[in-house]
N, CA, C and O atoms as a GROMACS GRO file, in nm:
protein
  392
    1UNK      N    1   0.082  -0.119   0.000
    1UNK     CA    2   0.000   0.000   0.000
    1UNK      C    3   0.086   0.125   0.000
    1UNK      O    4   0.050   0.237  -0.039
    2UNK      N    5   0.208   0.092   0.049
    2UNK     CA    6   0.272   0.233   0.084
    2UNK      C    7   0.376   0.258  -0.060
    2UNK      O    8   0.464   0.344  -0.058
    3UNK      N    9   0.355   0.186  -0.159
    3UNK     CA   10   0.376   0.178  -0.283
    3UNK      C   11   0.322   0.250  -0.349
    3UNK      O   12   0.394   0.310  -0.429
    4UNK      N   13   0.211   0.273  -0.350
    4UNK     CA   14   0.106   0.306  -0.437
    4UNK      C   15   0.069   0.440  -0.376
    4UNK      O   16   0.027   0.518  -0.461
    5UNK      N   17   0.073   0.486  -0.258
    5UNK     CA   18   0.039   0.621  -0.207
    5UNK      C   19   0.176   0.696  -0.247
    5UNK      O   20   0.170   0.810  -0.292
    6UNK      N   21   0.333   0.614  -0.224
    6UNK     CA   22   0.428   0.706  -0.324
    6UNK      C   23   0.379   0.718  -0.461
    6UNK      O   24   0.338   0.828  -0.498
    7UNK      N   25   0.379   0.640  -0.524
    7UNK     CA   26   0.370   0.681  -0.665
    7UNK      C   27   0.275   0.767  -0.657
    7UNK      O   28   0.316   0.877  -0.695
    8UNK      N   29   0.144   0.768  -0.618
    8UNK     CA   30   0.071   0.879  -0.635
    8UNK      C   31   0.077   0.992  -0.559
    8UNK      O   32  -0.013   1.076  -0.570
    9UNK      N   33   0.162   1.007  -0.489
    9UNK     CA   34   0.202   1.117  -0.431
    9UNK      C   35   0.278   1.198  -0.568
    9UNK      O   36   0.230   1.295  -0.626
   10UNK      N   37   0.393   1.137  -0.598
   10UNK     CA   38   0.463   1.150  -0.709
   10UNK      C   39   0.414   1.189  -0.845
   10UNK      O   40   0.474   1.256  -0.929
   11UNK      N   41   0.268   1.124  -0.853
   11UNK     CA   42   0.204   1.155  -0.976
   11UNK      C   43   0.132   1.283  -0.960
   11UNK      O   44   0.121   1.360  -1.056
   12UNK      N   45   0.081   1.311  -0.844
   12UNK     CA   46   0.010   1.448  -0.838
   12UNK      C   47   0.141   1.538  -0.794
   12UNK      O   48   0.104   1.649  -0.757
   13UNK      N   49   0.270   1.523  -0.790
   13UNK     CA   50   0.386   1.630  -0.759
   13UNK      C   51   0.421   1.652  -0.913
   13UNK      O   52   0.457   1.761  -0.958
   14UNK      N   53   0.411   1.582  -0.959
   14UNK     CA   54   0.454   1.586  -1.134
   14UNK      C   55   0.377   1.674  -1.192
   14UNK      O   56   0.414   1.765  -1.266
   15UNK      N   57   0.240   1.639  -1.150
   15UNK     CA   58   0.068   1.669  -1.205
   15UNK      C   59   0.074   1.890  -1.175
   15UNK      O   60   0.042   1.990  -1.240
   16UNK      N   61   0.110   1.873  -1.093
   16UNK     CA   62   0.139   2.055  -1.012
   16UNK      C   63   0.281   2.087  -1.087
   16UNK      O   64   0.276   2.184  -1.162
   17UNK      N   65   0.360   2.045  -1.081
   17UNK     CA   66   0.470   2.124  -1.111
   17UNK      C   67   0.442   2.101  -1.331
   17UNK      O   68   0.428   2.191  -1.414
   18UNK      N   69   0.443   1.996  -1.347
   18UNK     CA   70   0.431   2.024  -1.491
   18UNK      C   71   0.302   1.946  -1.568
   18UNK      O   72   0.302   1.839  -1.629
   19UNK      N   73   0.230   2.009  -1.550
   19UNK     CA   74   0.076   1.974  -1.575
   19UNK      C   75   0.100   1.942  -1.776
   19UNK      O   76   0.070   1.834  -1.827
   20UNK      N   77   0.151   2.050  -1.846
   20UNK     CA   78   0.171   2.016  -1.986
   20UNK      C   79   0.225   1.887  -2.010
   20UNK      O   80   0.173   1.819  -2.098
   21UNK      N   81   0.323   1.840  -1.944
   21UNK     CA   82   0.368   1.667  -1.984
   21UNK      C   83   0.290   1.579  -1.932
   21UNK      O   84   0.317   1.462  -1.959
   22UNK      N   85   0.180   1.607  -1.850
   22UNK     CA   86   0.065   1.485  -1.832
   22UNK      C   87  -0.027   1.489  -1.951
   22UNK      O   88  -0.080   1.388  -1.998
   23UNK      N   89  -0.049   1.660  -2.015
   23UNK     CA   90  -0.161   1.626  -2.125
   23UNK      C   91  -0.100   1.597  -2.205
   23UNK      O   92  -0.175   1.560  -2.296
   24UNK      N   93   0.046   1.586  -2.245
   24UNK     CA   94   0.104   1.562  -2.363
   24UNK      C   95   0.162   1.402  -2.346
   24UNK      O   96   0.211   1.339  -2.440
   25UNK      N   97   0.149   1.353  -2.216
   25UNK     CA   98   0.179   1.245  -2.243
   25UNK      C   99   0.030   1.131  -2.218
   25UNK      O  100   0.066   1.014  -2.206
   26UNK      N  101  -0.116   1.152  -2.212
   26UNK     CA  102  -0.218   1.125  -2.240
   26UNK      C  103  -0.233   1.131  -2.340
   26UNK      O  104  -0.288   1.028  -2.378
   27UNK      N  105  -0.204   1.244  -2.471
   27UNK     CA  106  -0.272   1.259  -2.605
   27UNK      C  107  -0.183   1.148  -2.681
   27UNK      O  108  -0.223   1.104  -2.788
   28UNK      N  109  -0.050   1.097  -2.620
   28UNK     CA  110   0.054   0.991  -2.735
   28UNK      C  111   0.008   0.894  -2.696
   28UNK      O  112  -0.004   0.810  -2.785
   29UNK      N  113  -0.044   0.846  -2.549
   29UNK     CA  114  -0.069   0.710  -2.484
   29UNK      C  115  -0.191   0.726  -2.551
   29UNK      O  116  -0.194   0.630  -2.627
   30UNK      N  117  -0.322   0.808  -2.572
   30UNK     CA  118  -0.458   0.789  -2.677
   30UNK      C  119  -0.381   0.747  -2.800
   30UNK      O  120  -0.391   0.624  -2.809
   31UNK      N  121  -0.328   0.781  -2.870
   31UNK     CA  122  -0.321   0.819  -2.992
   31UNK      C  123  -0.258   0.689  -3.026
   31UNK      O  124  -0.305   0.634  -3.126
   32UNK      N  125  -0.147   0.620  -2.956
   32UNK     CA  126  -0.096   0.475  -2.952
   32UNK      C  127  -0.203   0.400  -2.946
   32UNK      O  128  -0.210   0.324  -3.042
   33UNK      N  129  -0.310   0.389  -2.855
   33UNK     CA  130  -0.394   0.298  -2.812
   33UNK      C  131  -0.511   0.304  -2.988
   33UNK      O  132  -0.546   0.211  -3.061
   34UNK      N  133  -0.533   0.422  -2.996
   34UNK     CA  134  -0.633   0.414  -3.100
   34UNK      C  135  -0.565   0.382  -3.236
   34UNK      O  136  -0.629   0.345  -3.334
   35UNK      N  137  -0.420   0.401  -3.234
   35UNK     CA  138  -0.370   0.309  -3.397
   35UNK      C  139  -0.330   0.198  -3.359
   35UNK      O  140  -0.241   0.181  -3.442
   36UNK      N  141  -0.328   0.102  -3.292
   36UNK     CA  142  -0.317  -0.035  -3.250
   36UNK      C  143  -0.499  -0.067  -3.277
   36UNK      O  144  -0.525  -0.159  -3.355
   37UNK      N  145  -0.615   0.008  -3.216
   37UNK     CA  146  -0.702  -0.036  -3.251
   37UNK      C  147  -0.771  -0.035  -3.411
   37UNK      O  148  -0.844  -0.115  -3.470
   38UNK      N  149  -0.718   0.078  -3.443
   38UNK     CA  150  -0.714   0.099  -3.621
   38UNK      C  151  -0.643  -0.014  -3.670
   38UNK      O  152  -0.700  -0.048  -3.773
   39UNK      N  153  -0.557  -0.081  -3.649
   39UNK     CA  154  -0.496  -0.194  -3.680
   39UNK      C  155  -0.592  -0.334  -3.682
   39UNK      O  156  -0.603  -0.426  -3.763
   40UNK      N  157  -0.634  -0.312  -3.596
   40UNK     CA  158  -0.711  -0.433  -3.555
   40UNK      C  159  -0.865  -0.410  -3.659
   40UNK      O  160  -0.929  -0.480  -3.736
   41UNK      N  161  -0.870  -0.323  -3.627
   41UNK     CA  162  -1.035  -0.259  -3.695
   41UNK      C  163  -1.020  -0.165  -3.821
   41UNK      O  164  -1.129  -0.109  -3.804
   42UNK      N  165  -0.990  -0.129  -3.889
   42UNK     CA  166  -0.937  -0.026  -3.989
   42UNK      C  167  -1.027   0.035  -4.059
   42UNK      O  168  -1.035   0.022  -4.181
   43UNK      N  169  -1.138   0.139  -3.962
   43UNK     CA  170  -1.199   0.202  -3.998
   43UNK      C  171  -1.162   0.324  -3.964
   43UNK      O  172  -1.105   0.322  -3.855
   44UNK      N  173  -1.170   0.462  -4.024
   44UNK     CA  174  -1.134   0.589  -4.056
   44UNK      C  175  -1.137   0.633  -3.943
   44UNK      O  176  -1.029   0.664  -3.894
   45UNK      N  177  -1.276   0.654  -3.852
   45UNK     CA  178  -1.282   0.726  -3.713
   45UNK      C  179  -1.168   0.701  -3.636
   45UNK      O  180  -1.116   0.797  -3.579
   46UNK      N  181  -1.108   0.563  -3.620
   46UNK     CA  182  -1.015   0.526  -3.528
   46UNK      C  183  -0.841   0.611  -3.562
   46UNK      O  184  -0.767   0.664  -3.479
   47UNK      N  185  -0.826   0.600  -3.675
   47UNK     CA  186  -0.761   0.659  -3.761
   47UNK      C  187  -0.730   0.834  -3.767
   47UNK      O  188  -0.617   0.881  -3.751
   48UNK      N  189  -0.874   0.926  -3.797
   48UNK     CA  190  -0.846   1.015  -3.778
   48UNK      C  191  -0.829   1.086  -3.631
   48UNK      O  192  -0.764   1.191  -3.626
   49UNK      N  193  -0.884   1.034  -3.517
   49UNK     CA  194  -0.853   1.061  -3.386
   49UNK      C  195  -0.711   1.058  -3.337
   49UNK      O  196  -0.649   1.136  -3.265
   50UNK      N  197  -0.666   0.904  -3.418
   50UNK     CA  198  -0.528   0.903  -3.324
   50UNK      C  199  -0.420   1.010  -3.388
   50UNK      O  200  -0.326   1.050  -3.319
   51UNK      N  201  -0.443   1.060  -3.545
   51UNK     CA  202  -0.383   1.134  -3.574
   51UNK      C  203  -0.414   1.235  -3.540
   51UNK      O  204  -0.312   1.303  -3.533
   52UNK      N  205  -0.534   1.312  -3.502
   52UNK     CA  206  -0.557   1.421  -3.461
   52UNK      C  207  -0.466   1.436  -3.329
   52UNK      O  208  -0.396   1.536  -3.318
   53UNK      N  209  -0.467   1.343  -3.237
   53UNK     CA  210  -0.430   1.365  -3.078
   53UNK      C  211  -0.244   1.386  -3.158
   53UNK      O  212  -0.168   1.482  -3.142
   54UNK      N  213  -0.226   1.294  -3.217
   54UNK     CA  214  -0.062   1.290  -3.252
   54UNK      C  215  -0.025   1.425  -3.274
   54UNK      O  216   0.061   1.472  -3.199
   55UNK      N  217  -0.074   1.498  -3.366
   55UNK     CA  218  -0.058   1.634  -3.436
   55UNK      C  219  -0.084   1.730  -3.293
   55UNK      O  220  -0.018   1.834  -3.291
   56UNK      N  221  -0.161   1.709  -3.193
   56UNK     CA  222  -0.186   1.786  -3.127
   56UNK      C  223  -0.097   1.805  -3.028
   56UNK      O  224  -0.072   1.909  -2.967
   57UNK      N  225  -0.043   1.673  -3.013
   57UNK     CA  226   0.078   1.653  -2.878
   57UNK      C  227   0.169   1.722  -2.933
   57UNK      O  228   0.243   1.784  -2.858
   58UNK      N  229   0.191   1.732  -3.079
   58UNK     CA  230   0.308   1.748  -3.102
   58UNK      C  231   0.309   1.938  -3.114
   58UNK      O  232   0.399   2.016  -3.082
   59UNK      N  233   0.178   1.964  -3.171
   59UNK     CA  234   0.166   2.111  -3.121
   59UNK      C  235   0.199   2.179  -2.970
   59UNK      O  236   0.255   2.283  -2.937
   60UNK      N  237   0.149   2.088  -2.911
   60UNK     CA  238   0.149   2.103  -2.756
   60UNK      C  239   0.281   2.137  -2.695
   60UNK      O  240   0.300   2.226  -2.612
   61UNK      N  241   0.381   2.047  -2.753
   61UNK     CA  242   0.494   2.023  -2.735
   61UNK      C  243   0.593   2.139  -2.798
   61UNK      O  244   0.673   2.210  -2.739
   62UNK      N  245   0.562   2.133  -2.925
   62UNK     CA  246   0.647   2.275  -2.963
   62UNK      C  247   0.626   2.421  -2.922
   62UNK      O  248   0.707   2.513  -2.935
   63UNK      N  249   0.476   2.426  -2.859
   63UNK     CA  250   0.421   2.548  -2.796
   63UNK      C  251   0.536   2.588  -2.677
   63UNK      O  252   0.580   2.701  -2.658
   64UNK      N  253   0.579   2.434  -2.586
   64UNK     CA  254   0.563   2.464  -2.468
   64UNK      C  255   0.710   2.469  -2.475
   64UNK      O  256   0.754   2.538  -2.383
   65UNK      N  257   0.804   2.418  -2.556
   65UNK     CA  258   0.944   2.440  -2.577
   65UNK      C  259   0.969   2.554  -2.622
   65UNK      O  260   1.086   2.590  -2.603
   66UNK      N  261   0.891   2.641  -2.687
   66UNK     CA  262   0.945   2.777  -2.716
   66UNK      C  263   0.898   2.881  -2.591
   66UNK      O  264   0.974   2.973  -2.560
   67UNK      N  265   0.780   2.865  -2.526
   67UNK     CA  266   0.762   2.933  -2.435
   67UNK      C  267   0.892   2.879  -2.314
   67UNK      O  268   0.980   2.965  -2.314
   68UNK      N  269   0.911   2.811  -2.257
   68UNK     CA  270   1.028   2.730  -2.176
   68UNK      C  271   1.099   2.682  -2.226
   68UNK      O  272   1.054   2.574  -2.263
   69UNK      N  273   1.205   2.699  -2.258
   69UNK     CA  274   1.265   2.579  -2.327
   69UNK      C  275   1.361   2.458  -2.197
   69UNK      O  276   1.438   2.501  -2.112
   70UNK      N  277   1.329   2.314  -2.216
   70UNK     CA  278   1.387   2.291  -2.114
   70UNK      C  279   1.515   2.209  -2.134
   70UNK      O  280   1.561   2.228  -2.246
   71UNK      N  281   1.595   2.114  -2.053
   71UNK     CA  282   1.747   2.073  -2.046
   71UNK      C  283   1.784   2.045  -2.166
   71UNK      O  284   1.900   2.065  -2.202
   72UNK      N  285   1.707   2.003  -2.234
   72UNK     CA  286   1.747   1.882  -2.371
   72UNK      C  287   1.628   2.003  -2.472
   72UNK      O  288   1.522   1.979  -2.414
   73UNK      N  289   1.603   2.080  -2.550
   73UNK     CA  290   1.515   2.151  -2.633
   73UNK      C  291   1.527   2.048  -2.754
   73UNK      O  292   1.421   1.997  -2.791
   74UNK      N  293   1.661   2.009  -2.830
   74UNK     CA  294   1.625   1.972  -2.926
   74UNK      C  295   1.598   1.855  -2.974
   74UNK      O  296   1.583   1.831  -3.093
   75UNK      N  297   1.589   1.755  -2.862
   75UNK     CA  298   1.548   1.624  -2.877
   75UNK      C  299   1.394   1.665  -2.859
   75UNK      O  300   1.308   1.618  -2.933
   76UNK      N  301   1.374   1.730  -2.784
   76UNK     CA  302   1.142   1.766  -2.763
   76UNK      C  303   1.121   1.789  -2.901
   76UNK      O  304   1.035   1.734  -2.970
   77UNK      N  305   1.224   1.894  -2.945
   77UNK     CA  306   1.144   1.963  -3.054
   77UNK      C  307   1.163   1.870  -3.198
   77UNK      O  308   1.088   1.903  -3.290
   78UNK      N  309   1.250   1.764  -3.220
   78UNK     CA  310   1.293   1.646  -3.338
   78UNK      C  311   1.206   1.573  -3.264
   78UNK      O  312   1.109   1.588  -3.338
   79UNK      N  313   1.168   1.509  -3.180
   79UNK     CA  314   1.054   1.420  -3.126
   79UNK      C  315   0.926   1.462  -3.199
   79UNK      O  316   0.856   1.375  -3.253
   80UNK      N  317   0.888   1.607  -3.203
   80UNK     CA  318   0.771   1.651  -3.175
   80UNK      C  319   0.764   1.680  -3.324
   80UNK      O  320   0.668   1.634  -3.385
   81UNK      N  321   0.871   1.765  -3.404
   81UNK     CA  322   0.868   1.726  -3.562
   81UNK      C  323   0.832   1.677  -3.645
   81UNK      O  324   0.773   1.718  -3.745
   82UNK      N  325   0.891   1.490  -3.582
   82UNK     CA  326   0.867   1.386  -3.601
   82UNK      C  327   0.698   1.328  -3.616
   82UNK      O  328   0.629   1.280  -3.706
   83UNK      N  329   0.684   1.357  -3.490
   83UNK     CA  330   0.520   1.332  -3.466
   83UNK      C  331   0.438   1.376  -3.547
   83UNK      O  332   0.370   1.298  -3.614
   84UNK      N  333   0.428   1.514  -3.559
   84UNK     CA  334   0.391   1.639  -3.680
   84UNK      C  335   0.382   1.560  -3.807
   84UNK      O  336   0.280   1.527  -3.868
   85UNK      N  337   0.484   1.539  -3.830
   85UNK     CA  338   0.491   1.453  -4.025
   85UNK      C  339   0.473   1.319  -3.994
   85UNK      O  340   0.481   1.260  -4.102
   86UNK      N  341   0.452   1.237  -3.903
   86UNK     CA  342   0.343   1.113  -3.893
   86UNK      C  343   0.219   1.120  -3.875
   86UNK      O  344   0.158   1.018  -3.906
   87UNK      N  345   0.158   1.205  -3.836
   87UNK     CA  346   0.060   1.280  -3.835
   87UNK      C  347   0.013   1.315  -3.956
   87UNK      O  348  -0.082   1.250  -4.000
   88UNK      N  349   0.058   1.405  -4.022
   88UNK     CA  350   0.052   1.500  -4.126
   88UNK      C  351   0.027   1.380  -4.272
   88UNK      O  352  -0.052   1.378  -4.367
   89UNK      N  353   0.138   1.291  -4.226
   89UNK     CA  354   0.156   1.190  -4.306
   89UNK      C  355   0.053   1.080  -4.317
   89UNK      O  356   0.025   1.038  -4.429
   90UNK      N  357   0.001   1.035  -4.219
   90UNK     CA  358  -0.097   0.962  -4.184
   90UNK      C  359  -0.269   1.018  -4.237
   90UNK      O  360  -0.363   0.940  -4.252
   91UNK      N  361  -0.275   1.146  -4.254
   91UNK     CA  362  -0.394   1.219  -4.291
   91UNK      C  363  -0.441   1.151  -4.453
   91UNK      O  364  -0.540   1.104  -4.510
   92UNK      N  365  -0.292   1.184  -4.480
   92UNK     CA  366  -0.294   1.108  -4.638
   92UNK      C  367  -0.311   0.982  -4.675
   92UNK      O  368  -0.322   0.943  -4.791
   93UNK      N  369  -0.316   0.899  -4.552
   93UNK     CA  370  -0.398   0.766  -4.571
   93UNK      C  371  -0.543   0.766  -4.544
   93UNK      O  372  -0.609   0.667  -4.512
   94UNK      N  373  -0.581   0.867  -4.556
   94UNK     CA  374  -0.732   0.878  -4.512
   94UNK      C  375  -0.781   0.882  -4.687
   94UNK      O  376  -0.903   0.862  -4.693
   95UNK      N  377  -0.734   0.899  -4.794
   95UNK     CA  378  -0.792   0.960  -4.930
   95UNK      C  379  -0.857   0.817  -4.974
   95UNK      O  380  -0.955   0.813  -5.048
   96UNK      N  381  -0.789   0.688  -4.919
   96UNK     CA  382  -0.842   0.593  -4.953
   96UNK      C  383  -0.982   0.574  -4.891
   96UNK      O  384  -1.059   0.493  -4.943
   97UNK      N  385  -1.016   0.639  -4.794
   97UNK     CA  386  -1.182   0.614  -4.742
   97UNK      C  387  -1.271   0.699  -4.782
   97UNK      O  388  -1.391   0.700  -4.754
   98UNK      N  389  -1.209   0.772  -4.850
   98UNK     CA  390  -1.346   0.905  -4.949
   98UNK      C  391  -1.309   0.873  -5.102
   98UNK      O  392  -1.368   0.931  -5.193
   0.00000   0.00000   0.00000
């Protein structure tokens, strides 16, 4: 028990001091979960969500590196690049469902 009240102690100290890397790391853990289910199911809705959240983290992410930039900037911002044009890239597999 006294496991689990650290970690969540830890998770709400994380949660206060940098609230942007919990929503940015929810929108990649959605966005993973819903193209594994697009995989499985390969219908468009599943598809355009997870790219939407992808594109968004990765907005999120470059927002919050130019307002702060923190220890490491240019690994966030080639991470978040990255994401952007899988994203971006992924939209263009949508032409096959219209």
């Amino acid at each position: 028990m006294n496991f689990w009240r650290s970690w969540w102690n830890t998770f709400i100290l994380i949660n206060q001091r940098y609230p942007s890397w919990i929503v940015e790391l929810l929108m990649v853990a959605l966005a993973s979960v819903l193209l594994l289910v697009w995989e499985v199911m390969p219908q468009w809705p599943y598809l355009v969500l997870s790219l939407s959240y992808a594109v968004g983290c990765a907005a999120s992410i470059l927002v919050r590196e130019s307002v702060t930039p923190s220890h490491h900037p240019h690994i966030y911002r080639f991470m978040a690049v990255l994401l952007m044009l899988f994203g971006l890239r992924g939209f263009l597999d949508l032409t096959k469902y219209f």
